[in-house]
VEXMILO-305310 format. One record per residue (C-alpha): residue number from 1; residue in three letters; x, y, z. Coordinates in nm, 4 decimals, m for minus. Layout:
+-----+-----+----------+----------+----------+
|   k |   r |       px |       py |       pz |
+-----+-----+----------+----------+----------+
| NUM | ALA |        X |        Y |        Z |
...
+-----+-----+----------+----------+----------+
% end
This chain:
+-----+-----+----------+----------+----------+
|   k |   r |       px |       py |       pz |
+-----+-----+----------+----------+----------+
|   1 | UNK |   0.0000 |   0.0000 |   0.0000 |
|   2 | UNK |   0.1345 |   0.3406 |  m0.0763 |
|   3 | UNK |   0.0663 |   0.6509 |   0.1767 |
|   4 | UNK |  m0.2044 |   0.8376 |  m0.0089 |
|   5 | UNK |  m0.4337 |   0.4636 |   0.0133 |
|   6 | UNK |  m0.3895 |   0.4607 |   0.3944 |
|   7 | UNK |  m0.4729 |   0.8588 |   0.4579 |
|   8 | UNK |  m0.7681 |   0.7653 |   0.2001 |
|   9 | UNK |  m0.9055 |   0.4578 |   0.3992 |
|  10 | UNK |  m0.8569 |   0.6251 |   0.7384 |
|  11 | UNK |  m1.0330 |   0.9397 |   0.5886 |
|  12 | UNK |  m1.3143 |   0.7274 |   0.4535 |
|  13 | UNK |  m1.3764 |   0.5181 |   0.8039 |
|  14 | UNK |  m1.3864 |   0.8918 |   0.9899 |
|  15 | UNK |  m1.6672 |   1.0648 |   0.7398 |
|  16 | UNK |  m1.8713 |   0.7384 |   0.7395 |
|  17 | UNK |  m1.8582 |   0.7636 |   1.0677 |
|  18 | UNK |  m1.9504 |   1.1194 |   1.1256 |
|  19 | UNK |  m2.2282 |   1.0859 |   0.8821 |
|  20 | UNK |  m2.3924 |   0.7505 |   1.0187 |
|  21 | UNK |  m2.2714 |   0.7185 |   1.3992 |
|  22 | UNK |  m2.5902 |   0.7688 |   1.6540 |
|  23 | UNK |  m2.4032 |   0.7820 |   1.9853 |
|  24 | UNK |  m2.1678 |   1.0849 |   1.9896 |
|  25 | UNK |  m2.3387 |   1.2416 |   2.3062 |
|  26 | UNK |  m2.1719 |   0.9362 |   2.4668 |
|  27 | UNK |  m1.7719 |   0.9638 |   2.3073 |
|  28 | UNK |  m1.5647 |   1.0964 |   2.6279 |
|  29 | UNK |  m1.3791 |   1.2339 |   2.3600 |
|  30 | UNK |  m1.3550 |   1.4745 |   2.0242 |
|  31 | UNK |  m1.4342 |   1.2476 |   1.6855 |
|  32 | UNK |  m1.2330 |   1.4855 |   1.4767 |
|  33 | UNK |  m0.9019 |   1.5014 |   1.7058 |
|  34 | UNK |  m0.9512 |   1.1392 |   1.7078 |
|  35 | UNK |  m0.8424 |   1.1159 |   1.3847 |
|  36 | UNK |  m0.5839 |   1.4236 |   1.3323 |
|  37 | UNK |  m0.4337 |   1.1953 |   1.6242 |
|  38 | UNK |  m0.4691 |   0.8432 |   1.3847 |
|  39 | UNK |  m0.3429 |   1.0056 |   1.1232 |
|  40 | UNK |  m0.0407 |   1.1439 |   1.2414 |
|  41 | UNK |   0.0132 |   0.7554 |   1.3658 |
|  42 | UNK |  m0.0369 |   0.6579 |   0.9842 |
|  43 | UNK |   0.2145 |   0.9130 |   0.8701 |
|  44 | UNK |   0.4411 |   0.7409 |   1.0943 |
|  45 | UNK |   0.3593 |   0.3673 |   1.0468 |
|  46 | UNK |   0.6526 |   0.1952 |   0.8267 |
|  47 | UNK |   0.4676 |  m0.1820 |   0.8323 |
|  48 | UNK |   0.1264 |  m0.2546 |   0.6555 |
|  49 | UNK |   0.0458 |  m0.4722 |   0.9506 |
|  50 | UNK |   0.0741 |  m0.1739 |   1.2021 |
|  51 | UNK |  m0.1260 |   0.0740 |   0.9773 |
|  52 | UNK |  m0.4350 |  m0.2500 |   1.0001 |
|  53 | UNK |  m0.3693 |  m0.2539 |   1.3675 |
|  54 | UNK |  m0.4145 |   0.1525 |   1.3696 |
|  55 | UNK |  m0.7250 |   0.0684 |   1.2149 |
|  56 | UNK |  m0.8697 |  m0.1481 |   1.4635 |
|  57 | UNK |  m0.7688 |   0.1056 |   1.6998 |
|  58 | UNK |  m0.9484 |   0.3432 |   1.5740 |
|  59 | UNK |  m1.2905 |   0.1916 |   1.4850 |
|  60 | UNK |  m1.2453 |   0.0197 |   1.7827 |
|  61 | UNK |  m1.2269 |   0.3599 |   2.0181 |
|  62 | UNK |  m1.6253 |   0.4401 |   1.9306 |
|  63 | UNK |  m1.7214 |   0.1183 |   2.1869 |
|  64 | UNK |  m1.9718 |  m0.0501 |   1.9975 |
|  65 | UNK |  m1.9839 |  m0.4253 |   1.8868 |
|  66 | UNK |  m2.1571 |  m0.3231 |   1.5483 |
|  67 | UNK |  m1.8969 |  m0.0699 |   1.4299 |
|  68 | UNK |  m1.5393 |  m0.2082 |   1.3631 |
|  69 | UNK |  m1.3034 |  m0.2947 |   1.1230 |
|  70 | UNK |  m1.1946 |  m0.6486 |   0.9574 |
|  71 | UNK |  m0.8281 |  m0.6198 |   0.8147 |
|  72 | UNK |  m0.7446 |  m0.8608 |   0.4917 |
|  73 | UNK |  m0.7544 |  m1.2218 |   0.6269 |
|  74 | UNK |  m0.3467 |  m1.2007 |   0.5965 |
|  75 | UNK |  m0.3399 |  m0.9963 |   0.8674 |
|  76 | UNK |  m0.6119 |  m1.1774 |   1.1171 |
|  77 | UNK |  m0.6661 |  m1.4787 |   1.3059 |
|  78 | UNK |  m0.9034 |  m1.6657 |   1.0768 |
|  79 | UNK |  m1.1732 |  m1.8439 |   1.1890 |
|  80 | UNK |  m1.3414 |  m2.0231 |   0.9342 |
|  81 | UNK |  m1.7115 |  m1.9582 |   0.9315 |
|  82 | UNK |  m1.9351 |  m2.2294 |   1.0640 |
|  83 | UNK |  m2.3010 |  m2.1950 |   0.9021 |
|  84 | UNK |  m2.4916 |  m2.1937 |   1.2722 |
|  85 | UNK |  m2.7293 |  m2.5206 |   1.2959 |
|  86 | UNK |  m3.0541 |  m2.5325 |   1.1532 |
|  87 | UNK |  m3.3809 |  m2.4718 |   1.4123 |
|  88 | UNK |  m3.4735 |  m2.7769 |   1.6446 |
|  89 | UNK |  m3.7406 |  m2.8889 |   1.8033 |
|  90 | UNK |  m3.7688 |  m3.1384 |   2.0771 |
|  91 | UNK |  m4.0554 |  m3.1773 |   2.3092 |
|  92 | UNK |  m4.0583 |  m3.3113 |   2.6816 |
|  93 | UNK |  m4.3456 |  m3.3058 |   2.9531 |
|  94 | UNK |  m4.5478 |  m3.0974 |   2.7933 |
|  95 | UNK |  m4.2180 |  m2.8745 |   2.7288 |
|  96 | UNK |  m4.2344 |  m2.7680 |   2.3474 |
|  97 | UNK |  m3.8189 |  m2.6233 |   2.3223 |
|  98 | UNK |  m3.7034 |  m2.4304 |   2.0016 |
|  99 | UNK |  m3.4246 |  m2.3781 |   1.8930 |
| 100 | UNK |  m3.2787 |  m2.0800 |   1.6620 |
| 101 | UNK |  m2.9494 |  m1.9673 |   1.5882 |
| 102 | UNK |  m2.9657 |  m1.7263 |   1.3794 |
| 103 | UNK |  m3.2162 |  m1.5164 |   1.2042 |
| 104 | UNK |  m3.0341 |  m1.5096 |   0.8489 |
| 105 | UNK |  m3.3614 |  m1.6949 |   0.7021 |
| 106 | UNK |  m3.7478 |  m1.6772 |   0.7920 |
| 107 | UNK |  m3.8189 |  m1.9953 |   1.0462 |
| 108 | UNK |  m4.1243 |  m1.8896 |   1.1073 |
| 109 | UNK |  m4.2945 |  m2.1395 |   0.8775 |
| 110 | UNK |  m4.0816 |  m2.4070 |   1.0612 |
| 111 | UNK |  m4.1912 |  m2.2301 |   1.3989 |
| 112 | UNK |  m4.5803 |  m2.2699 |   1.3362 |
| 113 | UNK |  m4.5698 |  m2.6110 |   1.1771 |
| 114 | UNK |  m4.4375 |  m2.7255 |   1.5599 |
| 115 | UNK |  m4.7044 |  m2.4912 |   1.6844 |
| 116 | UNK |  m4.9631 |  m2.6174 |   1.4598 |
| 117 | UNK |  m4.8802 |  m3.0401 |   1.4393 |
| 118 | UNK |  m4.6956 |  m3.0636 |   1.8336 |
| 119 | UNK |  m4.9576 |  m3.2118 |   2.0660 |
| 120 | UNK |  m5.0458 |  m3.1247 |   2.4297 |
| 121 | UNK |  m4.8051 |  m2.8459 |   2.4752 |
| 122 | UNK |  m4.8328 |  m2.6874 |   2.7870 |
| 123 | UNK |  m4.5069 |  m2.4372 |   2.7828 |
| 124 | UNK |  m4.2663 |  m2.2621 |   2.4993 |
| 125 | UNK |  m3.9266 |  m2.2445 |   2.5136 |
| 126 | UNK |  m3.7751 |  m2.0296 |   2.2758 |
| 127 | UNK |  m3.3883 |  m2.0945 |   2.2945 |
| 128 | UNK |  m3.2113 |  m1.8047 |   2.1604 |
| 129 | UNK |  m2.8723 |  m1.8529 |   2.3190 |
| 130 | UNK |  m2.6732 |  m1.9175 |   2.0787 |
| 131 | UNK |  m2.8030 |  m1.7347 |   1.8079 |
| 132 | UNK |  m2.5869 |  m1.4539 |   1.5889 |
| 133 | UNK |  m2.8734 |  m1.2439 |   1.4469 |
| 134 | UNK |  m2.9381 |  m1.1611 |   1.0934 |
| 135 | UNK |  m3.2449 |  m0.9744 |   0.9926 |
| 136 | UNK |  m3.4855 |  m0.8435 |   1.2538 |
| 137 | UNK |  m3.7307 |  m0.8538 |   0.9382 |
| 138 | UNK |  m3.6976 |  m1.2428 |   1.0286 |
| 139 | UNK |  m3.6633 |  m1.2312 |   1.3782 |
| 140 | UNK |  m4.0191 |  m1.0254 |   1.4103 |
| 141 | UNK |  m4.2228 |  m1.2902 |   1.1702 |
| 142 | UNK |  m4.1490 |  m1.5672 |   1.4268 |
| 143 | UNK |  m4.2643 |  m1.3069 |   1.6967 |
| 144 | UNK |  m4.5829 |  m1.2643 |   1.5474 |
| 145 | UNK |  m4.6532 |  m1.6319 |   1.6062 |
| 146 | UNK |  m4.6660 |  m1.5314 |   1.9501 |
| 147 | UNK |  m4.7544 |  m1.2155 |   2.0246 |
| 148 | UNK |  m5.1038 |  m1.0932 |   1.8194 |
| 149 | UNK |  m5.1676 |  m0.7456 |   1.5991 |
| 150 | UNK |  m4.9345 |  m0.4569 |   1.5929 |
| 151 | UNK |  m4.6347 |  m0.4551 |   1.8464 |
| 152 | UNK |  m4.3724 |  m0.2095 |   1.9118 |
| 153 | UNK |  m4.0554 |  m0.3159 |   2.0694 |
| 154 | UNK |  m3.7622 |  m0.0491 |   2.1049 |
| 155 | UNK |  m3.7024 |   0.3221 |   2.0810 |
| 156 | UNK |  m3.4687 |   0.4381 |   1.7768 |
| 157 | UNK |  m3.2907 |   0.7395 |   1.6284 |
| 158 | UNK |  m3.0685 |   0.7969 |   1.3145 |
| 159 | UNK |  m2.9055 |   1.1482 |   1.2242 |
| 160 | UNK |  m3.0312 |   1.4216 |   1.0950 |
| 161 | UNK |  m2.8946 |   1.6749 |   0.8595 |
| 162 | UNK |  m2.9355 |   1.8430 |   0.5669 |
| 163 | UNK |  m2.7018 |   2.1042 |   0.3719 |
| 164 | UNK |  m2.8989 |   2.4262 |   0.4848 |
| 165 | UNK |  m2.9361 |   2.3385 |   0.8817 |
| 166 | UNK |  m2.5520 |   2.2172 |   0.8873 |
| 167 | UNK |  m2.4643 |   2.5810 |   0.6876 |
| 168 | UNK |  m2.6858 |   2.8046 |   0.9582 |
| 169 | UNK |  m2.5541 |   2.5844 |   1.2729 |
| 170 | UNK |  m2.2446 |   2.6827 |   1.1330 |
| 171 | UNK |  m2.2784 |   3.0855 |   1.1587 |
| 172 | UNK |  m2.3984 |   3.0399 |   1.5029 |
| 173 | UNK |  m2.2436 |   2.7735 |   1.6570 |
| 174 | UNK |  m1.9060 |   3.0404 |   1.5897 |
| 175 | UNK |  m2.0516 |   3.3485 |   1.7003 |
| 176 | UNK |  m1.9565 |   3.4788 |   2.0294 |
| 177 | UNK |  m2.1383 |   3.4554 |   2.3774 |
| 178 | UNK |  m2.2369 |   3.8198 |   2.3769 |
| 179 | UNK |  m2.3358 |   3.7879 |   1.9932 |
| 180 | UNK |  m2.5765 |   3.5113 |   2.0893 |
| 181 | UNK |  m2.7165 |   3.6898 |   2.3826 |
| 182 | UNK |  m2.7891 |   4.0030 |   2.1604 |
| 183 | UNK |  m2.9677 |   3.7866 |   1.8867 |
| 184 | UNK |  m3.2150 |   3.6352 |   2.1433 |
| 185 | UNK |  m3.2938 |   3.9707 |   2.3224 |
| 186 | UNK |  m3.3404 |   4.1032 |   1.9785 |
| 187 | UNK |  m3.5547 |   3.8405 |   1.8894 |
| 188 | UNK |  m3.3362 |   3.6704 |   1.6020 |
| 189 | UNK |  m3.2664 |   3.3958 |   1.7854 |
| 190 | UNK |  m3.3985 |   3.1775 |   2.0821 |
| 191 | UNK |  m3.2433 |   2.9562 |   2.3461 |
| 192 | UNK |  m3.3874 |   2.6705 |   2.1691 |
| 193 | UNK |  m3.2598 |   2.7483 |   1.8503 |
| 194 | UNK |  m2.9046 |   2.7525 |   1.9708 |
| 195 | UNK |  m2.9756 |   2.4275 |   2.1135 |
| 196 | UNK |  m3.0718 |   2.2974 |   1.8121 |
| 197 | UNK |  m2.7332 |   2.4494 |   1.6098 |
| 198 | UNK |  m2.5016 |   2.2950 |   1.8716 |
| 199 | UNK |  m2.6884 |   1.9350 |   1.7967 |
| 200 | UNK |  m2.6763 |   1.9524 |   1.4533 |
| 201 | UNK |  m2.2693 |   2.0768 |   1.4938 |
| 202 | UNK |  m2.2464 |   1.7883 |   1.7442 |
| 203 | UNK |  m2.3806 |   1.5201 |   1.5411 |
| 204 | UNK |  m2.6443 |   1.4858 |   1.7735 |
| 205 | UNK |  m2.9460 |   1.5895 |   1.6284 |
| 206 | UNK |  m3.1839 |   1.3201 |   1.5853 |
| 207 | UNK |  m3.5211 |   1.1749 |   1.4262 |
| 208 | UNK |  m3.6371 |   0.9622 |   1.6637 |
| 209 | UNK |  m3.9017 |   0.6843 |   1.6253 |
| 210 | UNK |  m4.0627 |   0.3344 |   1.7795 |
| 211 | UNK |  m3.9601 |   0.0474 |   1.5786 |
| 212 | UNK |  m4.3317 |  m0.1447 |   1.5145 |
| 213 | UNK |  m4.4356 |  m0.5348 |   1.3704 |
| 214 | UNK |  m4.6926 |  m0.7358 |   1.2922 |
| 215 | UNK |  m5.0337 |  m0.6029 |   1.1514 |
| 216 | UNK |  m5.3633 |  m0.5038 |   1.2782 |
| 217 | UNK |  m5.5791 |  m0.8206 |   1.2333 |
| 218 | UNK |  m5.3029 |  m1.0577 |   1.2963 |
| 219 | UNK |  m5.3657 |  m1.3358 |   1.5293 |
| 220 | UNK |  m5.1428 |  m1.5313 |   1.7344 |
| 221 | UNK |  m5.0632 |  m1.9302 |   1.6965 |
| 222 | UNK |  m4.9595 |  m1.9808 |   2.0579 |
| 223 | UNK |  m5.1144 |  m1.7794 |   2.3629 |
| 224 | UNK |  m5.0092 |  m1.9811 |   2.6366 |
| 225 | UNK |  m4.7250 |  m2.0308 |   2.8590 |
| 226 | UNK |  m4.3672 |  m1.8747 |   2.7181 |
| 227 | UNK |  m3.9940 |  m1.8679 |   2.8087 |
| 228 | UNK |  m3.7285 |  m1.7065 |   2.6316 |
| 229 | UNK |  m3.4118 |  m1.8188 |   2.6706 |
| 230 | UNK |  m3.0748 |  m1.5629 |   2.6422 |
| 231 | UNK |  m2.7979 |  m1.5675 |   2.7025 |
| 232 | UNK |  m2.4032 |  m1.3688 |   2.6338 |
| 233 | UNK |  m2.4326 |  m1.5134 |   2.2538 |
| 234 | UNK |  m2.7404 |  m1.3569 |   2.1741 |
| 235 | UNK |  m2.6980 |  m1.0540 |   1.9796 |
| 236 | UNK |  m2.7995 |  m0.8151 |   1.6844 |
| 237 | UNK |  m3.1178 |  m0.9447 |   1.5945 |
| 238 | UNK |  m3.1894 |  m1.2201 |   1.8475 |
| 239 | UNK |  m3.1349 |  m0.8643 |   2.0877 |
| 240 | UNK |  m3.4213 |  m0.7328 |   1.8519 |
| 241 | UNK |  m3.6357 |  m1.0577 |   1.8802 |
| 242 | UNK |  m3.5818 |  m1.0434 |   2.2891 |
| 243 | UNK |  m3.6588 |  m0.7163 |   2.2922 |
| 244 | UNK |  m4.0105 |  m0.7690 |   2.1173 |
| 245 | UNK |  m4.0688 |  m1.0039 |   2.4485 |
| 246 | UNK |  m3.9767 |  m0.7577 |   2.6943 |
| 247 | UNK |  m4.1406 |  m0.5056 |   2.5884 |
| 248 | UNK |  m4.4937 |  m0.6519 |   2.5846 |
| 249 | UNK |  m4.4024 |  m0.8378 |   2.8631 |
| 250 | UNK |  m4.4924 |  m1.1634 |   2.6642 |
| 251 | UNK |  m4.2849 |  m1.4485 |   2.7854 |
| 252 | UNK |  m4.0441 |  m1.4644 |   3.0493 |
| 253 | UNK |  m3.6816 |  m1.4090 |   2.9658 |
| 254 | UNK |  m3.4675 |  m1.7230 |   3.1198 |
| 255 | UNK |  m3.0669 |  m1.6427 |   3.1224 |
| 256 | UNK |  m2.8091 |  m1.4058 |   3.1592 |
| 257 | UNK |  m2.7789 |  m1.0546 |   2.9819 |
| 258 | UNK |  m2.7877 |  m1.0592 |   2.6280 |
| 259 | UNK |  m2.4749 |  m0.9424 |   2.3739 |
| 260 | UNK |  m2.5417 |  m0.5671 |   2.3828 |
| 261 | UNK |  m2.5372 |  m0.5041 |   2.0566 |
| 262 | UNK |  m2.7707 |  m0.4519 |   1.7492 |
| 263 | UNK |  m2.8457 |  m0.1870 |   1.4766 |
| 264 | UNK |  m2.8129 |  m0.1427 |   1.1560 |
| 265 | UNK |  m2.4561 |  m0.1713 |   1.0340 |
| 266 | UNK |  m2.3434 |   0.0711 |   0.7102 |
| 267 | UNK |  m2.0324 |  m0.1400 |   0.5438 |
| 268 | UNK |  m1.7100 |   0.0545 |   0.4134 |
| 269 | UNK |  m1.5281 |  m0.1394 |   0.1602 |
| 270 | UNK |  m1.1634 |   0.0257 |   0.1360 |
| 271 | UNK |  m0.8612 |   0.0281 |  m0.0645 |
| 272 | UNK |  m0.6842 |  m0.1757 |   0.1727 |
| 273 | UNK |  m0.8285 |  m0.4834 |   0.1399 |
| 274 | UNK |  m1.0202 |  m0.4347 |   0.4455 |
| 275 | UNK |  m1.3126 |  m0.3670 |   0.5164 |
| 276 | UNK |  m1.5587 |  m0.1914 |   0.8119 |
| 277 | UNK |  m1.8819 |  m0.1575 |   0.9668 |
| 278 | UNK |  m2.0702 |   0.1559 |   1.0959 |
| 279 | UNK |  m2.3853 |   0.1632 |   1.3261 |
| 280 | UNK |  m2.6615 |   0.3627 |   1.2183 |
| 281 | UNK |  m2.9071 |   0.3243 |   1.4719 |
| 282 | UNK |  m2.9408 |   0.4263 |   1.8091 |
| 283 | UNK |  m3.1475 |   0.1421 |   2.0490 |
| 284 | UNK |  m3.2985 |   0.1292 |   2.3348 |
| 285 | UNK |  m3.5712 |  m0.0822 |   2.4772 |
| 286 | UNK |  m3.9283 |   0.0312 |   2.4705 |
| 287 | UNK |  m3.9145 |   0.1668 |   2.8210 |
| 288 | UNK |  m3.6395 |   0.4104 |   2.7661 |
| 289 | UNK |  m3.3857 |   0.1719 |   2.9331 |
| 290 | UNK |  m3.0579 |   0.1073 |   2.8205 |
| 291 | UNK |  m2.8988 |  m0.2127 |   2.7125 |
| 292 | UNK |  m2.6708 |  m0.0904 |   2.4148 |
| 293 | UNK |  m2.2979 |  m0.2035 |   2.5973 |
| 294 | UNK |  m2.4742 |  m0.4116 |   2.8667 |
| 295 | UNK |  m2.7298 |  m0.6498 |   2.7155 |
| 296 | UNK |  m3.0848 |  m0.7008 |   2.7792 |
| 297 | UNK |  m3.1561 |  m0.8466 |   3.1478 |
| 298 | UNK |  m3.3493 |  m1.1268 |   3.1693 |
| 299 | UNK |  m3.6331 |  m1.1623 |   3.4109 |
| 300 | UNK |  m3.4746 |  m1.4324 |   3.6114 |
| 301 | UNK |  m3.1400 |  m1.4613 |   3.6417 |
| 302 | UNK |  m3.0194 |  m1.8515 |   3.6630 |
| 303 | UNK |  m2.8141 |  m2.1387 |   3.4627 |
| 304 | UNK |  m3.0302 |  m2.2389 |   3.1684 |
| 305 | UNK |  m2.7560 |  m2.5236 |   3.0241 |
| 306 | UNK |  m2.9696 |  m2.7939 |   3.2036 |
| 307 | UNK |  m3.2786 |  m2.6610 |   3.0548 |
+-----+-----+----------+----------+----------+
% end
């Protein structure tokens, strides 16, 4: 790689960030010095391998499991990809136990044949310990097996800004204190409206909105007796699928805290060879409560291996 690809890629993973990224309010530190201070590290770096490691770094230093970067497979441990099990079913005492791993494909045709064909079932399990995510398009079809109509399950925000705002945030955002004060006595301005400047300057200005599934005359398969079970390995979309429990306070939640990390990922390819991932969506859980970084708690805490 030549210097001008590296100041490119590191340029590239910084703008995609500041465009896409929904958690500034919570960096304890300056996006933009972050990466004058990367980039004086690149001008410096002498070995490819240390400019991919400067990139890991870097993507790294934003906290979030669904924004990093993935160096050329030269320059990684590689684990060879494992295609996650397909769904089980196994029934005991009454116990009807499924199984997902992952919501890359829509098991909720497998899901209600069990439903539908399973006799005498007297409790749910819906294992979900293991299972990597996919699409929460997916995830919420099996949910609607279970929980009936429309159903909202998390709080979400995405940027917002356009040319014109970012250009008047601008002028104000760099007038003085006294300058400000003058323009709100006068009228031309109001305490709000500076507010609003600093956000959009910020990054932090946001449309905000309740993510919502299933449809109005829907009607559940199964009404009776649920447990869903989490665990450490469930993330992304399994987060979004546990969520959609919690927050209609369908089911019980059997586990530990889940991954602590979902939303929707923008990808970077670069001139590197690598490649990275962005977050674009800011979660929390209906409620207003935060699991982003911690996981979703489960209503009772306990070891669910035996189960």
């Amino acid at each position: 790689m030549n210097r001008a690809d590296m100041i490119f890629d590191l340029s590239s993973l910084w703008s995609t960030v500041k465009e896409e990224f929904p958690y500034f309010d919570r960096l304890p530190f300056d996006w933009d010095e972050q990466y004058r201070t990367y980039l004086e590290k690149i001008l410096r770096v002498s070995e490819e391998r240390d400019f991919h490691r400067l990139l890991t770094e870097f993507m790294a230093s934003l906290n979030d499991g669904h924004t990093k970067y993935i160096p050329p497979d030269e320059y990684r441990i590689i684990k060879p990809f494992v295609s996650p099990a397909e769904p089980t079913c196994t029934m005991n005492d009454g116990i009807l136990t499924i199984k997902i791993n992952e919501f890359l494909k829509n098991y909720a045709p497998y899901v209600r044949e069990q439903l539908e064909t399973v006799p005498n079932i007297s409790l749910v399990r819906l294992d979900i310990r293991d299972n990597i995510g996919g699409n929460t398009y997916h995830a919420a079809k099996v949910a609607e097996l279970f929980i009936s109509g429309v159903f909202q399950s998390c709080q979400k925000w995405t940027q917002i800004r356009n040319a014109v705002d970012a250009a008047g945030a601008s002028q104000i955002v760099h007038y003085s204190e006294e300058r400000i004060q003058q323009y709100i006595r006068d009228g031309l301005l109001t305490e709000d409206s500076v507010a609003d400047a600093k956000s959009v300057m910020n990054r932090t200005k946001y449309e905000k909105y309740i993510s919502s599934h299933g449809a109005e005359n829907q009607r559940a398969i199964y009404e009776g007796p649920l447990q869903i079970l989490i665990s450490r390995n469930t993330m992304s979309a399994a987060e979004d699928f546990a969520a959609m429990f919690k927050s209609n306070h369908r089911g019980v939640l059997i586990g530990e805290p889940t991954s602590g990390s979902t939303g929707t990922p923008c990808m970077i390819p670069l001139r590197c060879g690598g490649r990275a991932q962005v977050v674009s969506v800011g979660y929390r859980l209906l409620d207003g409560t935060e699991f982003i970084g911690t996981g979703i708690m489960p209503d009772i805490a306990k070891d669910v291996v035996s189960l």
